[in-house]
N, C-alpha and C positions, 0 to 999 in steps of 0.2 A: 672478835673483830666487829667494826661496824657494819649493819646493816641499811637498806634502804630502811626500815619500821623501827630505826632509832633515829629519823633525821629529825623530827619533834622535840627532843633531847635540846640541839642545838638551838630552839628557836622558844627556851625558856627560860627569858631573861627575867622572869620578875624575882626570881633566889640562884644564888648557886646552883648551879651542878656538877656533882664530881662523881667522873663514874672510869673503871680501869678499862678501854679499850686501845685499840689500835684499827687506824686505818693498812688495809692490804689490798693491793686492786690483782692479786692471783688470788684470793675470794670473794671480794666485789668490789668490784670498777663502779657499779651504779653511786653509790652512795657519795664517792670522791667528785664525782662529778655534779651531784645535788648542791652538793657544799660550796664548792667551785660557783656556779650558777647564785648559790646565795649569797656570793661574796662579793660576786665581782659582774653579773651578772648574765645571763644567756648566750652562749656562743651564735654566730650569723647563721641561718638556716642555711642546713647542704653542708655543716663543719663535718668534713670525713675523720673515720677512724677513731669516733668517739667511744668507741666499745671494746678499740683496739690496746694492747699492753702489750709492749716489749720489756724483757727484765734480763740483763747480762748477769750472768752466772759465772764464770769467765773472760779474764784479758790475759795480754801477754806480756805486761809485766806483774801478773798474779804471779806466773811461774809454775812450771806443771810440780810442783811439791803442794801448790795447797789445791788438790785436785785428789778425788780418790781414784786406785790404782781402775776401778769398774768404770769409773767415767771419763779416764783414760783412754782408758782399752776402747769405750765406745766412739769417744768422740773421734778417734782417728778413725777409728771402721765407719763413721757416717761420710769422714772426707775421703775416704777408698773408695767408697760407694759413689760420690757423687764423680770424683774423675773416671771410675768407669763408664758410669754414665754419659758422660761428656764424649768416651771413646767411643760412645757406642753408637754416638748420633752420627758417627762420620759418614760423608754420604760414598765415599769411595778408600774400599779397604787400601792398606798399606800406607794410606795419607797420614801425615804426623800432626797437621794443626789444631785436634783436638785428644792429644796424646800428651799424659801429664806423669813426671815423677813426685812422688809426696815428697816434702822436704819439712825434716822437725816438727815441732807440735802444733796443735792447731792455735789461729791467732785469736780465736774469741769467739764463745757460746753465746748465744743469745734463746732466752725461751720464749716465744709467740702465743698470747692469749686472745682470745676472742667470743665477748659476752661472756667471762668468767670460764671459760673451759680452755685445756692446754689442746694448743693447736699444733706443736711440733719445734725441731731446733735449726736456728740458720747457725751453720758452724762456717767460719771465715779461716782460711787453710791457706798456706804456702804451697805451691805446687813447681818443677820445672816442665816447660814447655819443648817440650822434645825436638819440636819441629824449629826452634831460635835457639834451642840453649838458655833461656832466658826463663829467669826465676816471675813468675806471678804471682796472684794474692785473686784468689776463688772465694766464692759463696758456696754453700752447699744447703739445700732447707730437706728437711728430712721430716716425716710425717707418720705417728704411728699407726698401724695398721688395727682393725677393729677384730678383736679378739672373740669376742664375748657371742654364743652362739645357744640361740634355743633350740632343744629338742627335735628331731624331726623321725617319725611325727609327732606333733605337739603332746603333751600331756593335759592332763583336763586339771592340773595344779596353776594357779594363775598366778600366784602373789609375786611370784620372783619377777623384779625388775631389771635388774643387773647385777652382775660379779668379775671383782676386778681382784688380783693379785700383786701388791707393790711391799716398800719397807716405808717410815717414817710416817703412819697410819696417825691425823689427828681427829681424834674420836671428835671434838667440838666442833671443828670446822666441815667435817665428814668430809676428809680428802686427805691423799697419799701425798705426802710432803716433798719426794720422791718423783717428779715430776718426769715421764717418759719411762718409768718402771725400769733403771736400769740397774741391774743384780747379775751379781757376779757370785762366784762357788763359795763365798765365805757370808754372803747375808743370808738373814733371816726375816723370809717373806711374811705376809700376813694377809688372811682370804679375808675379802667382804663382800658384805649381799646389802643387796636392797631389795626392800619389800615393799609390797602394797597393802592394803588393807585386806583385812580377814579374822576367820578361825583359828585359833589356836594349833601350831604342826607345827611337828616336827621333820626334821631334814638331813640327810646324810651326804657328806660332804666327802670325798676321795680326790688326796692328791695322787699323781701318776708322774712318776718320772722320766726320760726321751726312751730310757729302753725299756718301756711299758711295766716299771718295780711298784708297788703299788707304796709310795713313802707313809701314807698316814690316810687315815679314816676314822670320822668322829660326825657324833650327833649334835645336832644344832636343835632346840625346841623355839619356838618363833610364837611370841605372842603376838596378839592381834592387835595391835597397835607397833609393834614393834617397827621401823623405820630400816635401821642399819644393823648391823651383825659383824663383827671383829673377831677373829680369830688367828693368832702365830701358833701352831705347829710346833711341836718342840722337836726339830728333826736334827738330827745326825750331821755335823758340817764335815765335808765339803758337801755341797749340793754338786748333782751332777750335769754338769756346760748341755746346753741343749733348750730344745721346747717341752714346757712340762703341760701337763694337763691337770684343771680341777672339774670334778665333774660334779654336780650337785644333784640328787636319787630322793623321791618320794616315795615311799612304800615300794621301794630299789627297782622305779620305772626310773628311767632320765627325764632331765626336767630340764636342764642346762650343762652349757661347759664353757672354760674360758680358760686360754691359754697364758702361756707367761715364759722370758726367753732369758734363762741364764747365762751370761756370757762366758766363753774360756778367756783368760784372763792372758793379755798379751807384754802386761809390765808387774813389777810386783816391786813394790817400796819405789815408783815410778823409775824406774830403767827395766830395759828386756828383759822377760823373765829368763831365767835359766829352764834348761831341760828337766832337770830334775825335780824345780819347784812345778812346774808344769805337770809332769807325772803324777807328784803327790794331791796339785788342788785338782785336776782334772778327770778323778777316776773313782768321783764320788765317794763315798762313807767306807770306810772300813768293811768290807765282807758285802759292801753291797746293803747296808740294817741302818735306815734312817732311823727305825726305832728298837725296843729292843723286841716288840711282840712282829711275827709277820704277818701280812695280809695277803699272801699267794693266794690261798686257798679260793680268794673273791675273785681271781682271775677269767673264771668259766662264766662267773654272774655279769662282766663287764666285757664279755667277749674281746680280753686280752690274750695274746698267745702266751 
């Protein structure tokens, strides 16, 4: 994708240039707007929400078939969230005017950026109004929560920046394609680090499943220039619905951990799941063995039960 330090590019008219990119403003807004500016000339000082990107993911005449069953299942549970919420502001119980039924699916996703980082999802929902009878049309903005947590107490390893756990991982653009990390019992996640500068190390890396199973454990070596770190797991599907943990171990001191939320899946081929499909994605891998070797034994070193 274009960068701002390719806007020089555009402003070399004395030969041809032909080169394969693409403008994307979910990886940078700055440079669309250089262009923009070189074209047509400076927006009026004070122009708001110049750093701001709205991008629909979602309408309702998409139709929930071109929707996958995970971000299905979530985006109703963002519009259940947000009418409870609305319930919960009432100032005097048993009052109905802030009392809503969900009705069908939701009427449009929308994803919110701001300076190139994803800021959260406005889901637009049908609701009835308990207190009329009468069908409305809500907002709901939903915001991820900050996962990612250093050591305490700190360790004396500095290079780890951050680590984030999503699917559709694009090594180029170094970002989760996947936008709001939403996984459900049939994906296949993928851990990444960022580094800072340094020494040559190596790093161990433990996934942790909600009922504390230890899914997988593997060495990471990190050269010292090294920036980002990719890694998928070759784990046992179904993942098990819940909060998992990755924790990241220096010479098996902690260093970090960051979490990540698979969801139980409430539609499957987008209608209601059945019971039974439920039971089978919802009860994790076969015998409990995302892999085929175990890692119990690491349970006493991670102070798991």
């Amino acid at each position: 994708d274009f960068k701002p330090q390719d806007f020089h590019r555009f402003q070399q008219t004395a030969r041809p240039t032909f080169f394969a990119r693409k403008f994307e403003a979910v990886v940078n807004q700055e440079i669309i707007g250089q262009l923009d500016y070189y074209l047509y000339g400076n927006y009026p000082a004070g122009t708001p929400g110049l750093r701001s990107y709205w991008e629909n993911v979602y309408d309702e005449p998409d139709g929930a078939h071109s929707l996958s069953d995970v971000a299905l299942t979530l985006y109703h549970a963002f519009a259940r969230l947000g009418l409870r919420r609305a319930e919960s502001s009432l100032p005097v119980e048993g009052e109905n005017s802030c009392r809503y039924y969900p009705m069908g699916h939701p009427a449009s996703v929308h994803l919110y950026f701001l300076a190139d980082r994803f800021q959260g999802f406005l889901i637009k929902h049908h609701a009835t109004n308990l207190a009329v009878s009468k069908l409305e049309t809500l907002e709901t903005w939903v915001m991820p929560k900050k996962v990612f947590k250093i050591a305490s107490p700190p360790s004396d390893f500095g290079r780890l920046q951050f680590s984030e756990v999503g699917t559709d991982w694009d090594a180029k653009e170094r970002l989760f394609r996947n936008f709001g990390g939403l996984l459900g019992p049939m994906d296949e996640p993928v851990g990444m680090q960022k580094w800072g500068k340094g020494p040559n190390v190596t790093v161990t890396v433990i996934w942790v499943d909600p009922v504390n199973i230890i899914a997988a454990t593997y060495d990471i070596l990190i050269e010292s220039t090294a920036e980002f770190t990719h890694y998928k797991p070759p784990l046992n599907l179904p993942l098990r619905p819940g909060v998992w943990t990755v924790k990241i171990l220096h010479h098996w001191v902690p260093v970090a951990e960051t979490k990540f939320l698979v969801a139980p899946l409430t539609f499957s081929n987008r209608q209601p799941i059945r019971p039974e499909e439920a039971l089978k994605l919802h009860n994790g891998p076969p015998r409990s063995a995302y892999m085929e070797q175990s890692f119990q034994s690491l349970n006493p070193v991670l102070s798991l039960p």
